[in-house]
One Martini backbone bead per residue (centre of mass of N, CA, C, O) as a GRO file, in nm:
protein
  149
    1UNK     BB    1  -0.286   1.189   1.495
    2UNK     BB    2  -0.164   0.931   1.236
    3UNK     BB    3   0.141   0.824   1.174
    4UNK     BB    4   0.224   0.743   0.818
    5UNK     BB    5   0.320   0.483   0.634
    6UNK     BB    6   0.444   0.523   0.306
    7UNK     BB    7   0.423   0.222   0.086
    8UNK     BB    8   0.648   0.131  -0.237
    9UNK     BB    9   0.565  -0.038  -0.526
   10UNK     BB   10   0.768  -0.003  -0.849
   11UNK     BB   11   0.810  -0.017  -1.220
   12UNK     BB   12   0.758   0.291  -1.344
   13UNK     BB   13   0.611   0.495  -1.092
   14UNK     BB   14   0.317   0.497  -0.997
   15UNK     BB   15   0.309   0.447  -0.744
   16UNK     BB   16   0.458   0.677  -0.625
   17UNK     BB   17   0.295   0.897  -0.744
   18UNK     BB   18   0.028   0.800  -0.545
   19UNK     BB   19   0.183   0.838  -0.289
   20UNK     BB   20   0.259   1.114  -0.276
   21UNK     BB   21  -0.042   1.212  -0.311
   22UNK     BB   22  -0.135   1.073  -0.040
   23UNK     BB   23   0.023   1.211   0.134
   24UNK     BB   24  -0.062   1.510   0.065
   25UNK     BB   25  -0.362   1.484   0.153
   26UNK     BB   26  -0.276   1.340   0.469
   27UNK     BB   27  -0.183   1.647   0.554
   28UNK     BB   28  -0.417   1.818   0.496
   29UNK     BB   29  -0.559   1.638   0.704
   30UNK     BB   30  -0.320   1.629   0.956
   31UNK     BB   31  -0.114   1.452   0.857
   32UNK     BB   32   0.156   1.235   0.919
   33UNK     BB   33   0.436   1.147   0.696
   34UNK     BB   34   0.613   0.856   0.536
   35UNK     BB   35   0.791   0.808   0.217
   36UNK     BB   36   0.851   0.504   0.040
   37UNK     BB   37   1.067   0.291  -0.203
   38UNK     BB   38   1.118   0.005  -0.122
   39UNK     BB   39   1.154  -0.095   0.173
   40UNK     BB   40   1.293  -0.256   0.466
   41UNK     BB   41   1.222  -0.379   0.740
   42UNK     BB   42   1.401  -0.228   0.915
   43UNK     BB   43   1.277   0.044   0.841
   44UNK     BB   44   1.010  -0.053   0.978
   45UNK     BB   45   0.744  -0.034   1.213
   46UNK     BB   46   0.565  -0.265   1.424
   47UNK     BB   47   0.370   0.003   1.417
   48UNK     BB   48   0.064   0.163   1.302
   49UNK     BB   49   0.049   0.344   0.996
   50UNK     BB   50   0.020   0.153   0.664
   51UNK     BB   51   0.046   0.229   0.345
   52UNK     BB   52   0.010   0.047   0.025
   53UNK     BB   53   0.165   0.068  -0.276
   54UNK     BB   54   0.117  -0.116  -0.593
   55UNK     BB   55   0.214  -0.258  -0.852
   56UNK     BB   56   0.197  -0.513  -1.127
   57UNK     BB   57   0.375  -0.780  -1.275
   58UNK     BB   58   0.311  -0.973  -1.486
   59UNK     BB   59   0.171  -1.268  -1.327
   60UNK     BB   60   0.158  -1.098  -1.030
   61UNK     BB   61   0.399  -0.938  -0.934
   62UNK     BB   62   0.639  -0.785  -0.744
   63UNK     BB   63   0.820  -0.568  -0.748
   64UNK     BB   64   1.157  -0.522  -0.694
   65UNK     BB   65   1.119  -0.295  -0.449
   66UNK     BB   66   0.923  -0.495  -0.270
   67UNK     BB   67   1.032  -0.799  -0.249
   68UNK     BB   68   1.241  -0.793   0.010
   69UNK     BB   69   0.998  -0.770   0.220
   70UNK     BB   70   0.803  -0.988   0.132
   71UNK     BB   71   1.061  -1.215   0.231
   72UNK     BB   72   1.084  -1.120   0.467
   73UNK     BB   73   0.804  -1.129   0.620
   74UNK     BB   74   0.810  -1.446   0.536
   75UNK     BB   75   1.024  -1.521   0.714
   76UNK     BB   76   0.990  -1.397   0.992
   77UNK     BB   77   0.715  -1.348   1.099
   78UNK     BB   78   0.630  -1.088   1.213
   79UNK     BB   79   0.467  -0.897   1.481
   80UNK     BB   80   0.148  -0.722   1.301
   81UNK     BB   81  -0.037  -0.606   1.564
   82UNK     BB   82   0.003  -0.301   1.561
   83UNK     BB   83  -0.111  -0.286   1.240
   84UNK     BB   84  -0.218  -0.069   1.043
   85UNK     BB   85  -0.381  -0.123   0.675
   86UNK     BB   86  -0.377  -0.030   0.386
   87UNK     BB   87  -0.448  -0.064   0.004
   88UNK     BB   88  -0.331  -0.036  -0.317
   89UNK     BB   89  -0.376  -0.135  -0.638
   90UNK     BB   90  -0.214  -0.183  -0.943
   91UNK     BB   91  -0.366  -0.249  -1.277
   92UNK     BB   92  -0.491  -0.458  -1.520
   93UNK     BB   93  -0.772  -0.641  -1.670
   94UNK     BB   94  -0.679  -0.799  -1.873
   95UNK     BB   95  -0.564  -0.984  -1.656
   96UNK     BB   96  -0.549  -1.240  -1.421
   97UNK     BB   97  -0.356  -1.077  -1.209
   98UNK     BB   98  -0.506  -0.813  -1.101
   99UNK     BB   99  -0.344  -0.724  -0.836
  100UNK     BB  100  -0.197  -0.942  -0.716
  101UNK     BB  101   0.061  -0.824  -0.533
  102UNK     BB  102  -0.171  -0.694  -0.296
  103UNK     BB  103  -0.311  -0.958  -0.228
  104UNK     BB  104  -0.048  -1.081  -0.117
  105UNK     BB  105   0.017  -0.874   0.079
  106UNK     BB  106  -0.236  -0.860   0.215
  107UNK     BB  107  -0.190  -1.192   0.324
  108UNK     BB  108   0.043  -1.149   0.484
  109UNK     BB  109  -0.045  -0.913   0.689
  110UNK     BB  110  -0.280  -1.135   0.795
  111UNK     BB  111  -0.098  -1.319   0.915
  112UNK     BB  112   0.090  -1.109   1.023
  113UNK     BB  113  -0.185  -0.942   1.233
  114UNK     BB  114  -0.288  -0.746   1.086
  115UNK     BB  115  -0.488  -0.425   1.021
  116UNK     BB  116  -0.738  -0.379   0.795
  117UNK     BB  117  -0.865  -0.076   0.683
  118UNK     BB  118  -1.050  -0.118   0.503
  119UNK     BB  119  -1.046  -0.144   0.159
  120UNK     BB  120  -0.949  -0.256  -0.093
  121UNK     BB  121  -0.786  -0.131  -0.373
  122UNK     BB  122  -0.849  -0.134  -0.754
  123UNK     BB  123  -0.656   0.005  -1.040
  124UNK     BB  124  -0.762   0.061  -1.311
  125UNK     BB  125  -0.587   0.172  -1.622
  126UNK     BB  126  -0.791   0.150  -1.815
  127UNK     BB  127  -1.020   0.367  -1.676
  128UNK     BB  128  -0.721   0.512  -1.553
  129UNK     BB  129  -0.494   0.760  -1.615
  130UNK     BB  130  -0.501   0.854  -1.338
  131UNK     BB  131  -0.436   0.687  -1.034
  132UNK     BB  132  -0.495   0.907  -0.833
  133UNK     BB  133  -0.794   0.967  -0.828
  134UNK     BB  134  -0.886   0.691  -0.694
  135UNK     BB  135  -0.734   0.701  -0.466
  136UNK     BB  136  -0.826   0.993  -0.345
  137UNK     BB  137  -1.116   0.922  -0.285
  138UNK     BB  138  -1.035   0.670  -0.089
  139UNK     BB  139  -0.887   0.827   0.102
  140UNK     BB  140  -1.115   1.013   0.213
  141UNK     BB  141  -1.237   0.735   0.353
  142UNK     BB  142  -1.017   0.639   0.531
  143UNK     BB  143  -0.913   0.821   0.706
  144UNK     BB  144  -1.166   0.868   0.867
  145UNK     BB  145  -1.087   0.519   0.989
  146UNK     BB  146  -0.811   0.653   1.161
  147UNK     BB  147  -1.021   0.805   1.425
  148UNK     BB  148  -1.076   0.511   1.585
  149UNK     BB  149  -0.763   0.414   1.667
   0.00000   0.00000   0.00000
């Protein structure tokens, strides 16, 4: 099984909670994980599996402890051909910039040759009072598409 590295960017703490609980689930179906609250680039290998959880604020931005990887990621180009990555992304569809962070997120990493496993979950927080939920039925589909790699 394929040892996950869950990425989370949070400015209220849903994404970090989101992350944690598919942590939890990705354990319990026998994957190892490890989970980071806005890592720096060079904390992370660019290889294995990475899930990116997100919440978007404002205009589309992305979390305060988010942003530094993603300018790091932005200025160096590193070579993201070795990852395979899911993403899951909350926010309002009031807004029309509705999940926007991740979108960005998304499009950096197939920038820099990432490969995207499965698709983009974005979860309407209008829709679902708890984000785990929907997240959590996504990871089980998701996972499964990890055992391909």
């Amino acid at each position: 099984m394929a040892d996950i590295t869950l990425i989370s960017g949070s400015t209220l703490g849903s994404a970090e909670y989101v992350a944690e609980h598919l942590a939890e689930k990705l354990e319990e179906a026998g994957f190892s994980t490890k989970t980071l609250h806005g890592p720096l680039l060079e904390d992370l290998q660019t290889s294995g599996v990475w899930l990116i959880v997100s919440s978007t604020h404002g205009a589309g931005d992305l979390p305060d402890n988010l942003q530094p990887l993603y300018d790091a990621i932005k200025e160096e180009n590193p070579d993201l051909s070795n990852v395979r990555y899911g993403a899951v992304g909350i926010g309002s569809r009031e807004y029309d910039t509705f999940c926007g962070a991740i979108e960005k997120i998304d499009a950096l990493l197939t920038d820099c040759g990432a490969k995207k496993v499965g698709s983009l979950l974005k979860v309407n927080i209008l829709d679902h009072d708890i984000p785990e939920d929907p997240a959590e039925v996504w990871v089980g589909s998701w996972k499964n598409l990890l055992q391909d790699l």
